[in-house]
C-alpha positions, 0 to 999 in steps of 0.5 A: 500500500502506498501512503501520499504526502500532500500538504494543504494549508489549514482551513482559515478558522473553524469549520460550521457545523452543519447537516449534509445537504438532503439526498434523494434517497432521504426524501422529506427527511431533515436533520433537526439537530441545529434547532433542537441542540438550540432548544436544548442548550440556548441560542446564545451558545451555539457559536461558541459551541460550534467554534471549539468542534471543528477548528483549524488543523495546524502541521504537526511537527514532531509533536504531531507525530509523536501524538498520533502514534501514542494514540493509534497505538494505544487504541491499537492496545485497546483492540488487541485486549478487546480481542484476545477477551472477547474474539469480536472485532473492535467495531462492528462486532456482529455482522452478516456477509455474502459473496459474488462478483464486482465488474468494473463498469464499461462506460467508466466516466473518469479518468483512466485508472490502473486497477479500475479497468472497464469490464475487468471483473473480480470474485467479491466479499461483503459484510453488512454490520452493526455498530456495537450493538447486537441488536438490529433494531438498536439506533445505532451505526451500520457498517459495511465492508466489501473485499474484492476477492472471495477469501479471508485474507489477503485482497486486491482492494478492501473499502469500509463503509458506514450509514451516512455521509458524516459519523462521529469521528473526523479525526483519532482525536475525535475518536477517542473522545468519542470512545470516553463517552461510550465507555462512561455510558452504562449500555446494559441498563439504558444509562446514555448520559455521558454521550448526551453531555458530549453531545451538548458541549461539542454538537458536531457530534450530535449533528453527525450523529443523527446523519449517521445512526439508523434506526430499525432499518427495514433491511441492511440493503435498503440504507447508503453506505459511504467511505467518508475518508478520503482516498488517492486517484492516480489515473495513468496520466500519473496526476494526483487526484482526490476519492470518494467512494459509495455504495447503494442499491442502484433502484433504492428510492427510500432510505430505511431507518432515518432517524425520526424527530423524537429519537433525533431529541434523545439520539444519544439513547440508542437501545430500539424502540420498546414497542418493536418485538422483532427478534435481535437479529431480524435484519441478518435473517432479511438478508439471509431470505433475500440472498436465497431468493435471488441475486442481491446488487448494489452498485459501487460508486465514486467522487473524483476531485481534481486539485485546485488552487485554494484547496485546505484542509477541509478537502479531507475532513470525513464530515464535510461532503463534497458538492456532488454538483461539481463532484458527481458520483459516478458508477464504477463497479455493480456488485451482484451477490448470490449466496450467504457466507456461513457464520464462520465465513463472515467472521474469520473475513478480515477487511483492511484499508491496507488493501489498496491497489496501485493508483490508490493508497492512504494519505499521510497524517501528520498529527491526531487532529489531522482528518487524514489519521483516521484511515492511517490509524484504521489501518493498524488499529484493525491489524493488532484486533485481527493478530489477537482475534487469530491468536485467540481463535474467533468464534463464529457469529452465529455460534455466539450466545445472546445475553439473556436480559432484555432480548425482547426488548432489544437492551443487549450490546456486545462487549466494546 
């Protein structure tokens, strides 16, 4: 994998804190956490609120340096301890997956790639996932994981997804922040606290949030999933460019499991509505019937951004969308699945950032505040957490008991 150096100037002075513009598969969906956080919190103090989330990102230096490797390394520990415990993964713990064939689309508008080939085609892995949670009904994130080879290991190019166009991380600083509201909340008996106080004295987290979290969600095929990092493009011209990548059904009108204004109020609480008596895994046994029905496909897209003059900082920031007027996505590989992986399939799949073909890589983090250390950590974060799951030996998903308290009502998370 190859790591690109590029240095953009900071961005002038703190980002706003600010919904996505509305897509179309989100219909008359809106993000009300601005007026709501008012509500809550007072006019007067979302400036100042507001200015402390997303201030400008300096250059490192050896300090910056120095920094994010402490912190990778120590939520790398982390993960290597959650493993070597539990056997789960870090994150997304309890997941279902599919196999089947990625085909590099023939009209491919962009830029000629050296890996992105029209028609070439390759045997393919996904995996659909909740964030922490081992309840499909829970609000919470989704993630997604897609392997361009059928096989555990080793692959050409892996991408990473989650529900939304923001999540509640743009940096590994912000991430572990975040994760000291998560391990102060006390999941197993309702207690979300922590994450609310977050929440009101940092709202970007709660902005993002509610862009990113699904609640209940109909099946794991009818939300968007984005990568929200942002990746290299080397075409055959050898010119650096800027990526995005993005997958969704292509005939999906309706995204399932938007947030509504009621969960948006207390979007911090995350166990699923006590009237739904669906069972925990409802959403995996969808995806299960769907795949034994017929084909399930998606559609792998893609931003390609040219470099200009002017650009800073906040061309890499994970929560600042791109304008998809002047950065159209475009379709690059259709996706067709047509069988389930078995439970022990799924889980011994390992997928990583590290797995990116020529013309693509990661971008060089200069510090932990630096948007661009969220793939750089990802990458060895995820590492330590697959050595110590494969040390331990990693149960099948399947296989796992569930916690006995709540399971009706859905109240049970995996250990984080």
């Amino acid at each position: 994998m190859k790591v690109y150096r590029v240095s953009l100037p900071p961005h002038p002075g703190p980002l706003p804190v600010e919904p996505s513009p509305v897509t179309a598969t989100q219909g008359a969906w809106r993000n009300l956490a601005v007026a709501l956080w008012k509500a809550r919190n007072g006019e007067a103090a979302w400036e100042a609120a507001a200015a402390r989330c997303y201030p400008p990102v300096t250059q490192g230096g050896l300090a910056g340096w120095l920094g994010l490797r402490a912190e990778t390394y120590g939520l790398a520990a982390a993960f290597a301890q959650h493993g070597l415990k539990t056997g789960l993964r870090g994150t997304h713990p309890v997941g279902v997956g599919a196999r089947g064939r990625a085909t590099i689309v023939r009209d491919l508008a962009l830029p000629e790639h050296p890996f992105f080939v029209p028609g070439r085609t390759f045997d393919c892995r996904l995996r659909h996932a909740n964030g922490s949670f081992n309840d499909d009904a829970a609000c919470t994130l989704r993630g997604c994981a897609l392997k361009f080879a059928d096989r555990e290991g080793e692959s050409p190019f892996d991408m990473i997804f989650n529900s939304g166009s923001q999540g509640p991380l743009w940096s590994v600083d912000s991430f572990v922040t975040f994760s000291r509201s998560r391990l102060a909340s006390r999941p197993e008996v309702g207690d979300f606290d922590a994450q609310g106080k977050l929440m009101d004295a940092l709202p970007a987290y709660y902005v993002s949030w509610i862009e990113s979290v699904r609640e209940a969600p109909t099946s794991f095929a009818d939300l968007v999933y984005t990568s929200q990092v942002v990746f290299p493009y080397v075409g055959r011209d050898g010119r650096l460019r800027y990526c995005r990548y993005r997958l969704r059904r292509p005939d999906l009108t309706q995204e399932s499991g938007l947030p509504d204004e009621a969960r948006q109020r207390v979007v911090w609480t995350m166990q699923r509505n006590p009237e739904d008596d669906r069972p925990l895994d409802y959403a995996r046994q969808e995806f299960v019937a769907r795949l034994a029905a017929g084909r399930l496909t998606y559609m792998l897209q893609i931003q390609v951004r040219e470099p200009a003059a002017g650009d800073t900082q906040e061309l890499f920031h994970l929560n600042r969308p791109w304008d998809e007027a002047r950065h159209p996505w475009h379709d690059l590989a259709e996706i067709e699945l047509d069988a389930a992986l078995t439970a022990a399939e799924t889980d011994h799949t390992i997928f990583s950032l590290g797995h990116q073909p020529e013309g693509s890589g990661i971008f060089h983090a200069t510090s932990a505040q630096d948007y661009r250390s969220v793939a750089w950590a990802r990458v060895r974060m995820y590492q330590f957490g697959q050595w110590a799951r494969a040390w331990r030996g990693v149960p099948a998903e399947a296989s796992r008991p569930e916690l006995p308290v709540g399971r009706a009502r859905g109240q049970d998370v995996q250990p984080r």
